[in-house]
C-alpha positions, -999 to +999 in steps of 0.1 A: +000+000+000+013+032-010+021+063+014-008+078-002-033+050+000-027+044+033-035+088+041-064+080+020-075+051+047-067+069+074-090+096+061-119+071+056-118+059+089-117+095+101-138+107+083-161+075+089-157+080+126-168+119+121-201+112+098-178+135+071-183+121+033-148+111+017-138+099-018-109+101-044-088+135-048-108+140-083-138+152-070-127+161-031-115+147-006-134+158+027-114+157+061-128+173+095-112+203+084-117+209+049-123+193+014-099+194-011-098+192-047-097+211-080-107+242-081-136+256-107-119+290-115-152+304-130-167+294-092-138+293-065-118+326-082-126+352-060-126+324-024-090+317-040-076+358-040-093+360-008-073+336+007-043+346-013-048+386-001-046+367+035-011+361+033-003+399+034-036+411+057-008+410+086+010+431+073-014+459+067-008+465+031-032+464+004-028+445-028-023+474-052+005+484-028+025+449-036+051+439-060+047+423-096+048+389-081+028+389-050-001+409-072-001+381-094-001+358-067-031+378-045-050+379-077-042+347-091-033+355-125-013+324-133-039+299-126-065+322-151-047+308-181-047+275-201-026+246-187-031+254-151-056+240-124-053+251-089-060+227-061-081+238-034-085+233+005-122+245+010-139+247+051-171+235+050-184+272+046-173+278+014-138+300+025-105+285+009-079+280+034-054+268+012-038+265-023-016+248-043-013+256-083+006+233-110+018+242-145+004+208-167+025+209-192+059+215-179+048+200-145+057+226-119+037+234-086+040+266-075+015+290-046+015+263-021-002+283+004-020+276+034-038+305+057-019+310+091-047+302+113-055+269+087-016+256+090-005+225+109-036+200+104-019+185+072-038+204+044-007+213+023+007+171+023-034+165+008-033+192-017-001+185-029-014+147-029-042+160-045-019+179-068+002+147-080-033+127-086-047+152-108-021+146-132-041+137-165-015+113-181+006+089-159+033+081-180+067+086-161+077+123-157+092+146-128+073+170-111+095+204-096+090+234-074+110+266-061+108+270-023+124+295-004+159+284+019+143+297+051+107+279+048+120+249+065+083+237+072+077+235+039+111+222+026+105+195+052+069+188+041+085+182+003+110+162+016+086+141+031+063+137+005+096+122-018+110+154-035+145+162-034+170+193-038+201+188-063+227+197-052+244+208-018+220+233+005+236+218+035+240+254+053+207+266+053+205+279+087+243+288+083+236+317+059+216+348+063+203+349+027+169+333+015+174+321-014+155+296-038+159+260-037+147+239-070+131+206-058+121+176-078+102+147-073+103+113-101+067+104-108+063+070-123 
């Protein structure tokens, strides 16, 4: 039984246990928490920026106020065009408490992001879980993502879920810099 079979037992006998309706990643996956699975843009799009604008709500700045990037990110431009679907961690009323986005066709996941008051109840491992199942052809590839050096929760959370880092990044919490770190996982 794979890693991911056996999270997807677990769940059904959580989920069992809690009256909460499960089945595969395609069309959700409930949890006591949330249900995930691929986003409808022309539905979810505006429960997806609002939980995007979240990240920066701390902070006290306004969207318009951002950088290139992290306006694109808030207004989820990238996942508005062909070849993307966005995988989505949805409470049960209706508010998106986490993301995860993946390029089809050159098979990159990118704005893995999960609300701060949303994180540590494993709904970024199930998305990207959720992420690798939605994967229309099965044929042998590698899927890759950019995380920053300092995000060691989420560099851990990668590791675990079988992607690697080429190369040496065996100082990260010897340098002050943040840097990117290209991971990869073999699929297949």
């Amino acid at each position: 039984m794979t890693p991911s079979n056996t999270l997807l037992l677990l769940l059904s006998i959580v989920a069992a246990f809690l009256s909460v309706p499960c089945s595969s990643f395609g069309s959700g996956t409930a949890t006591s928490v949330a249900t995930i699975r691929v986003a409808d843009i022309s539905k979810d799009l505006s429960a997806i920026q609002e939980c995007r604008r979240s990240a920066y709500a701390n902070e006290g700045k306004d969207v318009s106020t951002l950088l290139s990037a992290a306006k694109s990110f808030c207004n989820a431009d990238q996942i508005q065009k062909p070849g993307y679907i966005c995988v989505i961690a949805q409470a049960k009323d209706g508010t998106v408490l986490g993301t995860a986005d993946l390029n089809t066709r050159a098979k990159i996941v990118n704005n893995v992001y999960v609300r701060e008051e949303a994180r540590k109840q494993g709904l970024a491992q199930l998305m990207m879980e959720a992420v690798e199942d939605s994967l229309s052809d099965k044929l042998p590839t590698t899927l890759k993502l950019t995380v920053q050096s300092k995000n060691i929760p989420a560099i851990s959370l990668y590791k675990k879920l079988g992607f690697e880092a080429p190369g040496v990044y065996g100082f990260l919490d010897a340098t002050p810099f943040d840097f990117l770190i290209e991971m990869e996982k073999k699929l297949g």
